[in-house]
C-alpha positions as CSV (number, residue, x, y, z in Angstrom):
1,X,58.9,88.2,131.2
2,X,56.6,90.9,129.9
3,X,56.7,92.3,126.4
4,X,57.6,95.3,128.0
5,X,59.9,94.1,129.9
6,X,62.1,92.8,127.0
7,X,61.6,95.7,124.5
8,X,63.3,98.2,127.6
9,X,65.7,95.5,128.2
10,X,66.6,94.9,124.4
11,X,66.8,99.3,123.8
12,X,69.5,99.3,127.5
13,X,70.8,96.8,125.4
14,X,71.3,99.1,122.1
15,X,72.0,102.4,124.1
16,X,75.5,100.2,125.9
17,X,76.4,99.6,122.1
18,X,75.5,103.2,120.8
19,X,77.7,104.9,123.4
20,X,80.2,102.3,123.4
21,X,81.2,102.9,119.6
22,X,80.6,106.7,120.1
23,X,83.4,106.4,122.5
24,X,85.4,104.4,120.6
25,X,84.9,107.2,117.6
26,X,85.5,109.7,119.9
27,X,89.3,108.3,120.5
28,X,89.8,107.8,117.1
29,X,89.0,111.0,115.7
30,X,91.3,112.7,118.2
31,X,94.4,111.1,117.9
32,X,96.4,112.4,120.8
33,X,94.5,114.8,121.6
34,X,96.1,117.2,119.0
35,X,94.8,117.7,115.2
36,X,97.1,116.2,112.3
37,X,96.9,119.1,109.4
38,X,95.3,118.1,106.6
39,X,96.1,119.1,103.1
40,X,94.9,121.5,100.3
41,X,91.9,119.3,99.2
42,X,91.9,116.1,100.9
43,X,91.5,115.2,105.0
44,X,93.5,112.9,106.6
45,X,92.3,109.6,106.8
46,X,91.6,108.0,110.0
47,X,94.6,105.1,109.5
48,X,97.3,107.3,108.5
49,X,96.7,110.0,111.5
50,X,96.8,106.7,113.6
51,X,100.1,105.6,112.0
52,X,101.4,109.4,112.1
53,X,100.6,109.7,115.9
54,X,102.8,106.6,116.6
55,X,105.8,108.5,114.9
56,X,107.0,111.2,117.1
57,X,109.8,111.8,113.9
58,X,107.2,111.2,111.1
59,X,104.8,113.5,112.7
60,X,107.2,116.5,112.8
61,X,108.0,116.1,109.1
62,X,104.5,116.1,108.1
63,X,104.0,119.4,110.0
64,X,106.6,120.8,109.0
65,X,105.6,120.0,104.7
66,X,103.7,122.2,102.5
67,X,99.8,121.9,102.5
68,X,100.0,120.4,99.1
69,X,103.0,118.2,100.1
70,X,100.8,116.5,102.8
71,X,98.0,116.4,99.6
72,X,100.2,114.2,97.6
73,X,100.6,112.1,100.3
74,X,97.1,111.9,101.5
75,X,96.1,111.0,97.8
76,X,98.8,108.5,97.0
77,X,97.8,106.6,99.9
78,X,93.8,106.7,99.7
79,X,94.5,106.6,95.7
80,X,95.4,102.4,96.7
81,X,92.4,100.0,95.2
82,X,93.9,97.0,97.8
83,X,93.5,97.2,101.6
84,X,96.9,95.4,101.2
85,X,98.4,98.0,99.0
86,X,96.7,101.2,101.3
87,X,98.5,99.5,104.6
88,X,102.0,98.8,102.5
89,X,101.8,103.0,101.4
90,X,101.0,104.4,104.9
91,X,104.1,102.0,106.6
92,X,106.3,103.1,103.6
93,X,104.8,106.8,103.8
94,X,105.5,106.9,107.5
95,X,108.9,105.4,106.8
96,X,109.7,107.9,104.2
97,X,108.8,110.9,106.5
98,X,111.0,109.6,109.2
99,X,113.6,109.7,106.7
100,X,112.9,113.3,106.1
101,X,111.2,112.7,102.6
102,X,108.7,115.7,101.9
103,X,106.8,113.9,98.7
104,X,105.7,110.2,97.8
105,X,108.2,108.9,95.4
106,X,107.4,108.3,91.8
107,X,103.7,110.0,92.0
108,X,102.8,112.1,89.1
109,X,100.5,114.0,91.8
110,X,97.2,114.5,92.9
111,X,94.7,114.9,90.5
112,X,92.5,116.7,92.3
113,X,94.2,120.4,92.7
């Protein structure tokens, strides 16, 4: 095999990849289909739209809370230094909206307003 012949092979190679995790970016930055509202300062991250898309009840709760509600939330969870600790806040932040809870418990609130 040519020189040539590998270097195309090895860039079809790269372009599968490339569009392969544009795709998969592409899924995950429109969960559902339909945008998750951020709040005042801070975006949703990407795992807690994924976890509020998977809650039909959690999901209407945080649409229906106050821009800066949906801030404390959003801070309280990315505010966690442990992966452990983020995914524990989400589930309990997703539990707590299903519940009909409109702030994180025991926060003294975002910093950053």
């Amino acid at each position: 095999m040519k020189i040539t012949q590998i270097a195309a092979t090895q860039i079809r190679l790269f372009e599968t990849k490339l569009r392969t995790c544009y795709n998969l970016a592409m899924q995950g930055s429109i969960v559902g289909r339909e945008k998750i509202a951020d709040g005042v300062v801070h975006d949703v991250p990407m795992d807690l739209k994924r976890a509020l898309a998977s809650s039909a009840t959690a999901r209407a709760t945080w649409e229906d809370i106050t821009p800066l509600a949906r801030n404390e939330w959003i801070c309280w969870v990315t505010s966690a230094k442990k992966a452990e600790t983020r995914l524990r806040r989400i589930e309990w932040a997703c539990t707590s909206l299903t519940d009909g809870k409109r702030r994180p418990c025991c926060w003294p609130g975002c910093p950053h307003r």
